[in-house]
C-alpha positions as CSV (number, residue, x, y, z in Angstrom):
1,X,1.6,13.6,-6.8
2,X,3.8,16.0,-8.6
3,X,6.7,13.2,-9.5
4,X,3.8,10.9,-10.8
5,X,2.5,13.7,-13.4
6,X,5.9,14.5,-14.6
7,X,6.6,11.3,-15.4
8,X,3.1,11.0,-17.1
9,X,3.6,13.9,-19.0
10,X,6.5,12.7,-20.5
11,X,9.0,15.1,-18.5
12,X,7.8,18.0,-20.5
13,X,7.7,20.4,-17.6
14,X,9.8,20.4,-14.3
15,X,8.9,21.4,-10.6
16,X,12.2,23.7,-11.1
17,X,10.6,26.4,-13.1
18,X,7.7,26.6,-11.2
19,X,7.0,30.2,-10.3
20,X,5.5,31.7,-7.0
21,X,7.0,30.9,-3.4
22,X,7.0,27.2,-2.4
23,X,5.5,26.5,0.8
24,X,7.4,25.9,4.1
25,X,5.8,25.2,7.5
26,X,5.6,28.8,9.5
27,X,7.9,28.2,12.7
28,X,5.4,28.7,16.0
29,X,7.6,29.7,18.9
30,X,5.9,27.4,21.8
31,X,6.1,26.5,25.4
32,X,7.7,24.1,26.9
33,X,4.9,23.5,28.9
34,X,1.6,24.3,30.3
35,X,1.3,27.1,32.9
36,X,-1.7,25.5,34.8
37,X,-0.2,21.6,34.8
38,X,1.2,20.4,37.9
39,X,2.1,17.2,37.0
40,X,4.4,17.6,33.4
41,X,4.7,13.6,31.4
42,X,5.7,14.4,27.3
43,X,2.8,11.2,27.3
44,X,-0.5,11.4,25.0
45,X,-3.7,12.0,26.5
46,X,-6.0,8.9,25.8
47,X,-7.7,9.1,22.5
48,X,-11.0,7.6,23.5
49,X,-10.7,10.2,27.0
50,X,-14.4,9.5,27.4
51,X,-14.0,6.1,28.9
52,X,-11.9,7.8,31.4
53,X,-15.4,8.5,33.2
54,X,-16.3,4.8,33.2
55,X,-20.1,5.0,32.1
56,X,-21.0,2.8,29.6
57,X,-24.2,5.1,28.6
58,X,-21.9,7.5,27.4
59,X,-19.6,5.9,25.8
60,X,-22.5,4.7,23.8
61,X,-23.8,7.8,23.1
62,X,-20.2,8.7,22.1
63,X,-19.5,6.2,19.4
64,X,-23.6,6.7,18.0
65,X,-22.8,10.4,17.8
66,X,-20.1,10.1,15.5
67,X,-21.4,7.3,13.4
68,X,-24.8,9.5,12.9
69,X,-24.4,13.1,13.4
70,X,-25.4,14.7,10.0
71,X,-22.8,17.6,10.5
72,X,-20.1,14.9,10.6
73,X,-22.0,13.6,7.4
74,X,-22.6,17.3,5.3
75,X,-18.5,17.4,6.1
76,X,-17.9,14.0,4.3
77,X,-19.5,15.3,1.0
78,X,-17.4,18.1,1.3
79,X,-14.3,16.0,1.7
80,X,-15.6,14.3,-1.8
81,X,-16.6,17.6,-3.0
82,X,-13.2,18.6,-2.6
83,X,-11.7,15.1,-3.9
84,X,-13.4,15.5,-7.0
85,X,-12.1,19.1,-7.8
86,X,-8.7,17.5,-7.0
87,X,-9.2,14.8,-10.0
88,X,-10.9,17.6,-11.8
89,X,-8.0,19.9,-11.2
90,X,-5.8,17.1,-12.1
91,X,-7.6,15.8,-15.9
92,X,-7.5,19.8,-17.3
93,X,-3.7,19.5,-17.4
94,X,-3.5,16.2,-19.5
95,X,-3.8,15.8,-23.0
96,X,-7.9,15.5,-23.6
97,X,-8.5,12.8,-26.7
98,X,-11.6,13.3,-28.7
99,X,-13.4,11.2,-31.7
100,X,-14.4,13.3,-34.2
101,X,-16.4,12.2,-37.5
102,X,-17.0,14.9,-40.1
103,X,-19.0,14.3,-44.0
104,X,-19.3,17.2,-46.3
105,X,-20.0,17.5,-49.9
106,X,-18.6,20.1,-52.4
107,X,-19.1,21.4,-55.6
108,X,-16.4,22.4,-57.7
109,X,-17.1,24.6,-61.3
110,X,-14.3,24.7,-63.1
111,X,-13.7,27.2,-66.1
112,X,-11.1,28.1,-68.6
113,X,-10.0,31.6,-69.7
114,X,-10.8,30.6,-73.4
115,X,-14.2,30.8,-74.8
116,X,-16.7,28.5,-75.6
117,X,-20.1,28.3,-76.6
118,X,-21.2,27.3,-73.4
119,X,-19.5,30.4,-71.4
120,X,-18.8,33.3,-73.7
121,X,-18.8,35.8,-70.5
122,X,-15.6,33.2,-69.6
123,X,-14.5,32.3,-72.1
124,X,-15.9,28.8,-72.0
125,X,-17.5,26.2,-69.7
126,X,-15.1,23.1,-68.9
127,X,-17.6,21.3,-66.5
128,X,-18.4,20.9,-62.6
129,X,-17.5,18.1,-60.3
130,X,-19.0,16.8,-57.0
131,X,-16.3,15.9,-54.0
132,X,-17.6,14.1,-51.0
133,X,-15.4,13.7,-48.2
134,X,-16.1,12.0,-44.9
135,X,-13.6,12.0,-42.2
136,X,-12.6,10.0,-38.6
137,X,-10.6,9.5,-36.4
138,X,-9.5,11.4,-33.3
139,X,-8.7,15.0,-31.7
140,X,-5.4,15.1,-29.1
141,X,-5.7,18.7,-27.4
142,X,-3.3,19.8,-24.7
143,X,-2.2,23.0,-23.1
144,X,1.5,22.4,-21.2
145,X,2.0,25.1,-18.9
146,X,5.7,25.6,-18.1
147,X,5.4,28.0,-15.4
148,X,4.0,25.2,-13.0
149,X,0.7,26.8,-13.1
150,X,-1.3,23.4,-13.3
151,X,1.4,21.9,-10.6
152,X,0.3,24.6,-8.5
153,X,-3.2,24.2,-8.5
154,X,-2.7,20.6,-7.8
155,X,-1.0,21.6,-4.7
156,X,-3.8,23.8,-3.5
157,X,-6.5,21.1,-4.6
158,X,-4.4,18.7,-2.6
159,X,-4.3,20.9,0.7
160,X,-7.9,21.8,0.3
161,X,-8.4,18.2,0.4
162,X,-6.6,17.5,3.6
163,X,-8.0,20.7,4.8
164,X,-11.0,19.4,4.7
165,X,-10.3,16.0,6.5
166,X,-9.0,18.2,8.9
167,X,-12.0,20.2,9.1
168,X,-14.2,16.6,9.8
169,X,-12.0,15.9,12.8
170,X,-12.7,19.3,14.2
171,X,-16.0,18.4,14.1
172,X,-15.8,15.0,15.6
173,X,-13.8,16.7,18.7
174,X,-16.7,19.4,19.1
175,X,-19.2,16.6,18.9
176,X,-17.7,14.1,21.0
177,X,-17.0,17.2,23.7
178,X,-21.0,18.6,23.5
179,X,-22.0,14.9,23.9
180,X,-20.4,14.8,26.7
181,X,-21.4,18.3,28.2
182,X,-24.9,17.2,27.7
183,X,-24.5,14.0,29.5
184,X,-22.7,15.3,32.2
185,X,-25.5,18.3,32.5
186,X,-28.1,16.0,32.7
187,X,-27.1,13.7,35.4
188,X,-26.2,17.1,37.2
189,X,-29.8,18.0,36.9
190,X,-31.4,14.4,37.8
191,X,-29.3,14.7,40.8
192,X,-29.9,18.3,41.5
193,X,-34.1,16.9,41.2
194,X,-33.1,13.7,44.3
195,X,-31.6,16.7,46.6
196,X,-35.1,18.9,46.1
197,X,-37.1,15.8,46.5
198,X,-34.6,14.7,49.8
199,X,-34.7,18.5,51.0
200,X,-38.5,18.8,50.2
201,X,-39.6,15.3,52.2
202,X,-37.2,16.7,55.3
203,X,-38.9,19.9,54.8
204,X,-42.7,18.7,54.6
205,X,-42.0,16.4,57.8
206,X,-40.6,19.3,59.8
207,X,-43.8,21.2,58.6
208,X,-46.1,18.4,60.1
209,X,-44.4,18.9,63.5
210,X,-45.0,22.3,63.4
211,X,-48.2,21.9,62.8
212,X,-49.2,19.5,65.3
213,X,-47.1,21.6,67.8
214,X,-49.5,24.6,66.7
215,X,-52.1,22.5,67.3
216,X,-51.2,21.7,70.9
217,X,-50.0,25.3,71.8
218,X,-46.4,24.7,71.4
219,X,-45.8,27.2,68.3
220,X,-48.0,30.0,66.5
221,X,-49.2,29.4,62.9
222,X,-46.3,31.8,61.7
223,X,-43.6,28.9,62.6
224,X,-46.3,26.7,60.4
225,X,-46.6,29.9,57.8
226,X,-42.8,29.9,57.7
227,X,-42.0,26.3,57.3
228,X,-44.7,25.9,54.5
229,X,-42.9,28.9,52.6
230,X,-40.2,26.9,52.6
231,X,-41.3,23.9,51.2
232,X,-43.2,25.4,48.6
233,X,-40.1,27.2,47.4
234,X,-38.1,24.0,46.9
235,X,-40.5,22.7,45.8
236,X,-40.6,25.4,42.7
237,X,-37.0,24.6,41.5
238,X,-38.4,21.0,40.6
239,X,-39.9,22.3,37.2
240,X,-36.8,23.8,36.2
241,X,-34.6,20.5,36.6
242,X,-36.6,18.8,35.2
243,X,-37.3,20.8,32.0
244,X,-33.4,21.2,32.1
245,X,-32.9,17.8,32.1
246,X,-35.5,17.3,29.2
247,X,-33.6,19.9,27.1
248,X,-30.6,18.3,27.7
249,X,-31.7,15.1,26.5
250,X,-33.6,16.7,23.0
251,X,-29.8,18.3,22.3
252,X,-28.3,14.8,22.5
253,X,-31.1,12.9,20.0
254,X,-30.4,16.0,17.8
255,X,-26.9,15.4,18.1
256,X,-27.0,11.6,17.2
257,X,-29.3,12.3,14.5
258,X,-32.4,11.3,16.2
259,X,-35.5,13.0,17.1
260,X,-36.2,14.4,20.7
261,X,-38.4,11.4,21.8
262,X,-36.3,8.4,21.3
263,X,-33.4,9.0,24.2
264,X,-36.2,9.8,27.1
265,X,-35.3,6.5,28.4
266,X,-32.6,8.2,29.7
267,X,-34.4,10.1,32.2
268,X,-35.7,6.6,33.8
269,X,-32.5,6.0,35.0
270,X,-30.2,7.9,37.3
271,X,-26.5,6.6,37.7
272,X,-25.3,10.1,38.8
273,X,-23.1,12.9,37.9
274,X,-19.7,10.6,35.9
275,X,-17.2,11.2,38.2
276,X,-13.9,12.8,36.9
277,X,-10.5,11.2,37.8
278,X,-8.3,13.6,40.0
279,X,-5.2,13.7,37.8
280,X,-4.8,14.7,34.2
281,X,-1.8,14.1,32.2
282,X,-0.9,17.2,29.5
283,X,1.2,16.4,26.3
284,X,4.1,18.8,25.5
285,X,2.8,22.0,24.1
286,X,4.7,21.6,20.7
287,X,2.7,18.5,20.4
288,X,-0.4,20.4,20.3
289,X,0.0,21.5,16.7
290,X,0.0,17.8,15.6
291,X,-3.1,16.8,17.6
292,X,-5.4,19.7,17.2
293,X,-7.4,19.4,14.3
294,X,-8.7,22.9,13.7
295,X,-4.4,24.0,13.7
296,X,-3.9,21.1,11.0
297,X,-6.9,22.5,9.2
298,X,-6.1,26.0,8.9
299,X,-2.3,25.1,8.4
300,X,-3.4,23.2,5.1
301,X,-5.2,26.3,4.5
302,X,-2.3,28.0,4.6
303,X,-0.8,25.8,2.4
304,X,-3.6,26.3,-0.2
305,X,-3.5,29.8,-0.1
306,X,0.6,29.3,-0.6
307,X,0.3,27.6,-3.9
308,X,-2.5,29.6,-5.0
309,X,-0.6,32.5,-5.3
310,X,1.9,30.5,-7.9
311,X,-0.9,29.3,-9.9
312,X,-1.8,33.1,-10.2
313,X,1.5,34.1,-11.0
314,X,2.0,31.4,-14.0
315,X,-1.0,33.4,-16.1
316,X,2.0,36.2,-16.5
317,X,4.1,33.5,-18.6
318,X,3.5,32.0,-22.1
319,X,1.5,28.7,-22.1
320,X,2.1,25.7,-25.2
321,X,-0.9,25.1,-27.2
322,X,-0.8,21.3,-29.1
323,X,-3.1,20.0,-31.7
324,X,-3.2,16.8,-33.5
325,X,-5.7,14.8,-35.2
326,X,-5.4,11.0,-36.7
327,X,-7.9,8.8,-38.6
328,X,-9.4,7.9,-42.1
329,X,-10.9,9.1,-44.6
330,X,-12.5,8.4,-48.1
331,X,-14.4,10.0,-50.8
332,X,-18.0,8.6,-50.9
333,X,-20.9,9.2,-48.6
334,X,-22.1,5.9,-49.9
335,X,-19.0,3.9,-49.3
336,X,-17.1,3.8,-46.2
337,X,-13.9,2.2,-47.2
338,X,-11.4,4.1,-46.0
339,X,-8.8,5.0,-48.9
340,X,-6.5,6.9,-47.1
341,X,-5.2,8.2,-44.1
342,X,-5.7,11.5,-42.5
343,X,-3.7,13.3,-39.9
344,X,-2.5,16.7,-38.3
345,X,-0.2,18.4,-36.4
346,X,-0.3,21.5,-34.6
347,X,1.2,23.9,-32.2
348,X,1.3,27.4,-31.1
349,X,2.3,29.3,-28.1
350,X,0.0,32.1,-26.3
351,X,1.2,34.6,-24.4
352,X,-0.9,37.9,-22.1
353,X,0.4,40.8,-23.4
354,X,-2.3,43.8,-21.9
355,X,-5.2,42.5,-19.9
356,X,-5.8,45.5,-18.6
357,X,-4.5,45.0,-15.0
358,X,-6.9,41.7,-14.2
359,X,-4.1,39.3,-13.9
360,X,-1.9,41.4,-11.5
361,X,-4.8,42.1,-9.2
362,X,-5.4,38.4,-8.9
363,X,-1.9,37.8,-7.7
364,X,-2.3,40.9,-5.1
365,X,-5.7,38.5,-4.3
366,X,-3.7,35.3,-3.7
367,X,-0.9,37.4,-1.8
368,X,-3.8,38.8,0.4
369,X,-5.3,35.6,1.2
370,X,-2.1,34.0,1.8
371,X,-1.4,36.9,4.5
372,X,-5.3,36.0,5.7
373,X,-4.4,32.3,6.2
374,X,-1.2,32.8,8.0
375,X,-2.7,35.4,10.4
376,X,-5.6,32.9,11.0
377,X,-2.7,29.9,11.6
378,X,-1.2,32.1,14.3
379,X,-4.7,32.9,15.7
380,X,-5.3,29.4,15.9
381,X,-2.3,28.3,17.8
382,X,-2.8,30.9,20.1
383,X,-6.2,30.4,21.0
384,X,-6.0,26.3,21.2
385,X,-2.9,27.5,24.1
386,X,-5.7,29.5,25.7
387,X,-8.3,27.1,25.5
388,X,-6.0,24.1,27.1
389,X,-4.2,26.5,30.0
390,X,-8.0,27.7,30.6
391,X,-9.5,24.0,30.9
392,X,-6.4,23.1,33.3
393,X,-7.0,25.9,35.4
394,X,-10.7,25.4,36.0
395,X,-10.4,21.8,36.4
396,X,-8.1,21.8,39.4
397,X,-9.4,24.9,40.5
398,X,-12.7,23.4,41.2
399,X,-11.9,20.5,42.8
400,X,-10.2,22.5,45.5
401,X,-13.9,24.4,45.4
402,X,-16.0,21.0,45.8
403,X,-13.7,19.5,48.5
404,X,-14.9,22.7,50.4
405,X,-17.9,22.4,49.4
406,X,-18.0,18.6,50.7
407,X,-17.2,20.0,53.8
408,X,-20.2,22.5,54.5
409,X,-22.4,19.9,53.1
410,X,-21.2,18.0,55.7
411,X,-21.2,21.1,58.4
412,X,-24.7,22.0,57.4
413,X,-26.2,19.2,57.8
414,X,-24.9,18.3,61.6
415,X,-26.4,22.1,61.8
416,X,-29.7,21.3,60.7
417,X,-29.8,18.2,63.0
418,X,-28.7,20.3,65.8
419,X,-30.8,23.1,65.0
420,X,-33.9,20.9,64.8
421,X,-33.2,19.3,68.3
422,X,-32.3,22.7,69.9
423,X,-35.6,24.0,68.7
424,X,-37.8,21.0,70.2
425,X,-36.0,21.8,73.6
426,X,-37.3,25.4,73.0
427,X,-33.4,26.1,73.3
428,X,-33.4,28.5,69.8
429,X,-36.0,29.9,67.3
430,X,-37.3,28.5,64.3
431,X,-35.5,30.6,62.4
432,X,-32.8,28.8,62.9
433,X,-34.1,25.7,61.8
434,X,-35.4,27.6,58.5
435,X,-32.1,29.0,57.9
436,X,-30.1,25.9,58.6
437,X,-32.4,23.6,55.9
438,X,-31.9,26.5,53.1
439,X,-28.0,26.8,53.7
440,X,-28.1,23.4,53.5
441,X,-30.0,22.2,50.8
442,X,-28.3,25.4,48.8
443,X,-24.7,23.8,49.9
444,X,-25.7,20.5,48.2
445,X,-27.3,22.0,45.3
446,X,-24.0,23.6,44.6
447,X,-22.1,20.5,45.7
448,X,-23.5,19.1,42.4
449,X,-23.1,21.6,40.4
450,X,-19.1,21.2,41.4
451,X,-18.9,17.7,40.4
452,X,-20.9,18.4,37.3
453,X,-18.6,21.4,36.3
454,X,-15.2,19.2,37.1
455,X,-16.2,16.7,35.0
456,X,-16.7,19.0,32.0
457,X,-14.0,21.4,32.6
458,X,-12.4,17.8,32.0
459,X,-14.2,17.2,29.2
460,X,-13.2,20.8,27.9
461,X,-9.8,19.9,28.4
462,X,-9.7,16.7,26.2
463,X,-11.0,18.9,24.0
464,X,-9.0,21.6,23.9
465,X,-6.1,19.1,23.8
466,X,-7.5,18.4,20.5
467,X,-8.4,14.2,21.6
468,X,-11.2,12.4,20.3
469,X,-10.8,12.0,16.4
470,X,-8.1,9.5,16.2
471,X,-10.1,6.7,17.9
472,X,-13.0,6.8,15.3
473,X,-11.1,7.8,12.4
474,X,-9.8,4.4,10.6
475,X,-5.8,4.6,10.6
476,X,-5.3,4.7,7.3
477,X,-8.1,7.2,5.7
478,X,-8.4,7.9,2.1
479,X,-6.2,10.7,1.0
């Protein structure tokens, strides 16, 4: 960009005597890798990490969401927003060519300094004369700036630009991510809906034993009393799967642009919680910075805050000021034969001499914001680290939680069965039996609840590794 306008320029200014500080990539002391991975590969995490899950629902949802989402669309007319201002940025520092057309008539009196009849105040009348003039042609205006100034507004124009593509990705990955989260959350809740109904059927059945048993003088109607508490309090957390799962599918029409009634059809079908693969693969740390949109982003801010402060500093210098106008001209408003050429030339320099401080305090502005936007580039490497030794820690951490928790579903249920029999034999109390049927419909409540949260702690971590964008975004996108 900056060769091409030198050379269109004619070579009049040169990126040598461009003032302010020329930016340089901050160095970012990193890892050399992750705390929380167990298994280090310097290999990429997949870009489309969703099919990793193996649901073709989702991946659906997935590709609609990003060809829909209205955030990812109020970002693209930023992105030509910011385009525009670029070209805009651009055209003020070329010459500007105008067509101009002027007529005027004037009336000369000319008089002598001897006297007449005519004039005696004068000294005599000569006569008067009528002059039309009617002008074309066209005005050439340009400003060259040879402290860089214009250069360096391209540059920030440019960054704010890529900032902004940045900026889109960022959103994509937050999209694609919440899709996901969604998804995940609302198989977790159909499921969580089959256990209450499984656990409420075992639970009504054991209450019709008891009752008949109280019938025939087996048990007193406070085993029945019990037993129907029971039920009835499973059967109370149906309502709030099921709105959960309802509000979970309203956040994902919203999400792909639709309105909350056209993805209910989800709810008809149940294909369970998507199960996550046991081993994740985590990039080199250094190559974090390159896949993480929201670093790229606020490094191009940087960047833009970098060259701002040089076009700031070029309003100190002098600045060249040229004029020129070519065309034709004649002397008749009734005849528009040209009869002679017109033309000008003209140049000038302007220079700030006392502006009372306000140029100054704009470059103490631009040096602020530059300090802003490297504090904010640091703050964003550090927390993306955070995020990604955070999502590695929870996801293998609770696995080790839902293989235990495998287990007492398992032990729980052999102690309900044995519990149940025991009680029949008049062997135990029916308190047993209560207590073993709410341990164990609470062990496979949170049984789900552990697959659900490993699959978006892997989610989170896909996230956090900054994945999603580069399989949606075409390969070569508009600079």
């Amino acid at each position: 960009m900056r060769r091409a306008l030198i050379a269109c320029c004619g070579g009049v200014l040169l990126t040598g005597c461009m003032v302010g500080p020329d930016y340089r990539l901050p160095e970012v002391k990193t890892p050399s890798r992750y705390a929380g991975a167990q298994n280090h590969h310097n290999i990429a995490p997949p870009d489309d990490w969703w099919k990793v899950f193996e649901d073709p629902i989702l991946n659906r949802l997935i590709k609609e969401a990003a060809a829909f989402n209205l955030d990812v669309k109020q970002i693209s007319q930023r992105i030509l927003m910011a385009r525009a201002e670029r070209q805009r940025t651009l055209a003020a520092g070329l010459p500007s060519v105008g067509g101009k057309l002027n007529a005027s008539q004037r009336r000369n009196d000319f008089i002598t300094g001897s006297g007449g009849a005519n004039n005696p105040a004068s000294g005599g009348y000569f006569g008067n004369s009528l002059i039309d003039i009617i002008q074309s042609g066209f005005d050439v205006q340009w400003e060259i700036d040879p402290a860089g100034g214009l250069f360096r507004r391209i540059e920030a124009a440019q960054a704010s630009v890529e900032a902004e593509q940045n900026n889109r990705r960022a959103i994509l990955v937050s999209l694609m991510g919440e899709v996901a989260r969604l998804y995940i959350d609302m198989r977790a809740n159909q499921q969580q809906i089959a256990i209450t109904l499984a656990n409420l059927a075992a639970q009504e059945d054991t209450l019709k034993l008891t009752s008949e048993r109280a019938r025939a003088g087996l048990d007193s109607q406070q085993e029945v009393a019990q037993q129907r508490a029971q039920a009835e309090t499973t059967r109370s957390q149906l309502p709030a799967y099921e709105m959960a799962a309802r509000l979970d599918v309203h956040a994902l029409a919203a999400l792909l642009g639709r309105t909350p009634d056209t993805l209910l059809y989800l709810l008809e079908t149940d294909t369970g919680v998507p199960a996550a693969p046991t081993g994740v693969i985590a990039d080199l740390p250094s190559e974090l910075l390159r896949r993480r949109p929201d670093i790229m982003q606020s490094e191009r801010e940087l960047a833009a805050a970098t060259a701002d402060v040089g076009a700031a500093t070029a309003e100190l210098y002098p600045k060249l000021n040229l004029t020129a106008f070519l065309g034709i001209q004649n002397t008749k408003l009734s005849d528009f034969t040209p009869v002679g050429k017109s033309w000008a030339l003209a140049g000038g320099f302007s220079t700030p001499i006392f502006n009372w401080g306000r140029i100054q305090a704009n470059i103490d502005r631009t040096h602020a914001g530059q300090e802003q936007a490297l504090l904010a580039y640091k703050q964003s490497i550090l927390t993306a680290f955070k995020e990604v030794e955070d999502a590695l820690v929870t996801y293998q951490k609770e696995q080790v939680r839902r293989a235990a928790l495998q287990q007492s579903v398992e032990a729980n249920a052999l102690a309900v069965k044995l519990s149940e029999e025991r009680y029949l034999r008049g062997l135990t109390a029916f308190l047993n039996v209560l207590e073993s049927q709410r341990t164990l419909y609470l062990a496979q409540s949170s049984l789900v609840a552990s697959n659900a949260r490993v699959s978006t702690s892997l989610v989170a971590l896909y996230k956090a590794l900054g994945g999603g964008w580069q399989a949606v975004e075409p390969d070569n996108p508009s600079p």
